[in-house]
N, C-alpha and C positions, 0 to 999 in steps of 0.2 A: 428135751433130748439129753441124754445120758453121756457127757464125756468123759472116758474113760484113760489115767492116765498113771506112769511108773513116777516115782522120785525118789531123790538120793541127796545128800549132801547137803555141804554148806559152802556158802562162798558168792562167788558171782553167780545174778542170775543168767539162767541157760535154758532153751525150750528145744528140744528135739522133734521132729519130724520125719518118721519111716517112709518106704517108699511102695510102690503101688503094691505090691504082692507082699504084703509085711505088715509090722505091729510095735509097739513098743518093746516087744520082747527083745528085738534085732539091735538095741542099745545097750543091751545088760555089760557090753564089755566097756562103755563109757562109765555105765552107770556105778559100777563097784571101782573100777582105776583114778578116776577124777572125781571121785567124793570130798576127798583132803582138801579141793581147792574151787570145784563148783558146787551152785545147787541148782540140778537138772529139774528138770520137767517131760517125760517125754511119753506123747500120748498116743494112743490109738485114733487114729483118724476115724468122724461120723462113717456109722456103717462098715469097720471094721473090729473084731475080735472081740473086748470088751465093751467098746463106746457100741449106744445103739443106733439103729441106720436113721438118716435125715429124715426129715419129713418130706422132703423131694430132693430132685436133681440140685445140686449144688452149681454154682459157679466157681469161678476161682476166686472172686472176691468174696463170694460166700466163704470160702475154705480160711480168705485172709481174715478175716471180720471173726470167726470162729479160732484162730490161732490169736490172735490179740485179743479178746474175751480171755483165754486161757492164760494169757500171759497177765494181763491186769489181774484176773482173780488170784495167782498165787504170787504175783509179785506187786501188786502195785502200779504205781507209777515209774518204776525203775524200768529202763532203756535194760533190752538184753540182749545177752550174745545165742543168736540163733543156728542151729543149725540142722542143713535139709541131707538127706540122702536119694538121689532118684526125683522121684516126683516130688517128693516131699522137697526135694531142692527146686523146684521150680516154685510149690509157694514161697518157700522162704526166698525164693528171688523175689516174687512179686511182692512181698510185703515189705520185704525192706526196700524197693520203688515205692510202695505208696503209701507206709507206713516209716518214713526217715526217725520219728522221735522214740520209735518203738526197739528199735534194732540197734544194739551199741555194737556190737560185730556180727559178719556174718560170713558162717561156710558153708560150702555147698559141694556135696561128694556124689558124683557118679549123675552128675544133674546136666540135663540141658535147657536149651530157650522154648521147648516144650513139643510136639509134634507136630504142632500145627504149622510151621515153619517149612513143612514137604507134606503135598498131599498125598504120597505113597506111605508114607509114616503115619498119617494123620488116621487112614485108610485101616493099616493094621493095630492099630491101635483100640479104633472101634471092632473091629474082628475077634478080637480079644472076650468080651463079652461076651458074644454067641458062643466063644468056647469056653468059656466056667460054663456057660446053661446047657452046654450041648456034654461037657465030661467030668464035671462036680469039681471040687477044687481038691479036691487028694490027688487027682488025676493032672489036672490043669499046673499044681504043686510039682509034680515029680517029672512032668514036662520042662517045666522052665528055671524051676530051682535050682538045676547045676548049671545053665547056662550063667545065673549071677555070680558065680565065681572062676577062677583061672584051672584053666585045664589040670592043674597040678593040687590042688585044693584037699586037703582033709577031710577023707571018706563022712569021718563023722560031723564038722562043720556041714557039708554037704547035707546030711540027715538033717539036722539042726533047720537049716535053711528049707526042705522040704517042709519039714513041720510046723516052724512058725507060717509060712504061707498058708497050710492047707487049713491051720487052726483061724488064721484071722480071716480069708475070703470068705466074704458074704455079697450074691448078687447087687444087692443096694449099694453097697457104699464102693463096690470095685466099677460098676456101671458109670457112675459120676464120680470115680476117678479117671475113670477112662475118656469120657463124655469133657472133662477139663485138661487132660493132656492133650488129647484130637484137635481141639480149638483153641490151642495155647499158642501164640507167639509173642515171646517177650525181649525179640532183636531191638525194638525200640524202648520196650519198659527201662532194661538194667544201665542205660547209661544214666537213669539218675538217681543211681544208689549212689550214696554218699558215704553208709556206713564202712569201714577199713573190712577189706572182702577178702579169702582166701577159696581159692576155687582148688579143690583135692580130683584126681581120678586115680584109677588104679591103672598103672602101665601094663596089664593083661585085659582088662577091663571090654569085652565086646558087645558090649549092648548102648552104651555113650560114648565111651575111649573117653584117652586124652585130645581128641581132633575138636570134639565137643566139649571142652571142656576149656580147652584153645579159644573156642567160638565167645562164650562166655566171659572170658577175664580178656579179652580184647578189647571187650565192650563197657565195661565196667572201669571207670576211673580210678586207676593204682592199682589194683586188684593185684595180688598174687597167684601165682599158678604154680602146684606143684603134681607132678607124679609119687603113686605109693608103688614100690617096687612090688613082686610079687603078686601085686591083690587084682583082682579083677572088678565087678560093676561094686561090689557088698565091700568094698575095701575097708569101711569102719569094724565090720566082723572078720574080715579076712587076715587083715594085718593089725591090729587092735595095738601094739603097742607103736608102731609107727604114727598111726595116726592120731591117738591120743596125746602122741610127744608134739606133734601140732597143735592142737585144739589147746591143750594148753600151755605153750609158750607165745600162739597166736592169740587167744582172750588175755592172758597177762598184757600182752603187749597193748593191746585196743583200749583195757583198763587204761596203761599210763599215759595215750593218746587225748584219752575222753580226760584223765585229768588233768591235763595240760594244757589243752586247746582250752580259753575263754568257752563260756558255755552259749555267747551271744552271736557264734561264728555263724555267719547264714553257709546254707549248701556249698555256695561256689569257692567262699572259704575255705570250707574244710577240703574238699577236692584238693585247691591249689597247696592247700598244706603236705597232705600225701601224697601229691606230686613230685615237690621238690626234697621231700625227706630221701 
């Protein structure tokens, strides 16, 4: 299988993660602003836009197992600071659960504990499917595409946002995105993420909000929680320089974390250390 992926920079490593109606392209505004200080990675998920579709339905540990594959082949051994948008925030929740050595930070924008957490979620979620096969995804794109941002949103980001959608859906790989949110619940996974967590939403945001996002850094030991003013579900493209003013002063800071803390700190260490900071 062909994965297909953007990069940029130098610096700390960083692996990106789009979200179910998206591509790597939906990064470009990380990808040129934190060049100076990261080197991203961020890919087209199996069976979207450039990568080619799986060879079957995925799991979500399939999806983890295929995010840490990508991270050892262009980084190595090096721990990195990961970050999900949407779906792609819920792998990256699951991996830094069960992937602790893998993840030196992690944030998650516009993400929740997955749908499977309400079977009327879990329900539309699978619905979703039969509508790319029943309206093709130009259609299915110009449906849902202005929902991922705030009513007030930029005509033209909006266009932007259509188009990366309709360019990367492909039945395979949006089916067993779908087929792994529907069956997602990770209210038990994230409280043993250890990695130092910032959980982002955008305060117009109605497709996760910030109530979901709440749900999330509740759960998660230390975790930070902040609202992006302005932006809605796509808040990394929405508000691009707010949130990048996070992403890196939050990976600087997880750097001088990781080299501080003794590297022999088992989990429950590290926890009580970002507890009492």
């Amino acid at each position: 299988m062909v994965l297909a992926f953007r990069q940029a920079g130098t610096g700390a490593p960083t692996v990106l993660l789009h979200g179910i109606g998206s591509s790597s392209v939906a990064f470009r505004p990380q990808l040129s602003a934190l060049a100076d200080e990261l080197r991203m990675v961020a890919w087209d998920a199996p069976g979207y836009a450039a990568s080619s579709d799986p060879e079957g339905p995925l799991d979500i540990d399939g999806y983890v197992a295929r995010v840490e594959a990508l991270a050892r082949d262009r980084f190595g051994d090096q721990p990195v600071h990961l970050v999900g948008v949407s779906w792609g925030g819920v792998l990256a929740l699951r991996t830094a659960a069960t992937r602790p050595a893998l993840v030196r930070s992690l944030v998650v924008i516009g993400a929740s504990l997955g749908s499977g957490v309400d079977p009327e979620r879990a329900q539309q979620m699978h619905e979703r499917v039969a509508e790319l096969e029943r309206v093709g995804s130009a259609r299915l794109a110009r449906r849902r595409g202005p929902r991922l941002l705030s009513p007030g949103a930029d005509p033209q980001l909006v266009e932007q946002v259509v188009g990366t959608m309709a360019a990367a859906l492909r039945p395979a790989g949006y089916s067993s995105a779908a087929a792994v949110m529907a069956t997602t619940d990770l209210t038990e996974d994230v409280a043993r993420i250890v990695a130092p967590t910032l959980v982002l939403a955008g305060a117009a945001d109605e497709v996760t909000g910030p109530a979901r996002a709440r749900e999330i850094a509740d759960r998660i030991p230390g975790a930070a929680l902040a609202l992006v003013p302005g932006a809605g579900h796509l808040a990394n493209q929405e508000r691009p320089a707010l949130v990048n003013a996070w992403l890196r002063g939050f990976t600087r800071a997880a750097d001088l974390v990781a080299a501080a803390l003794p590297g022999d700190l088992d989990p429950d260490a590290r926890i009580h250390e970002r507890n009492i900071r």
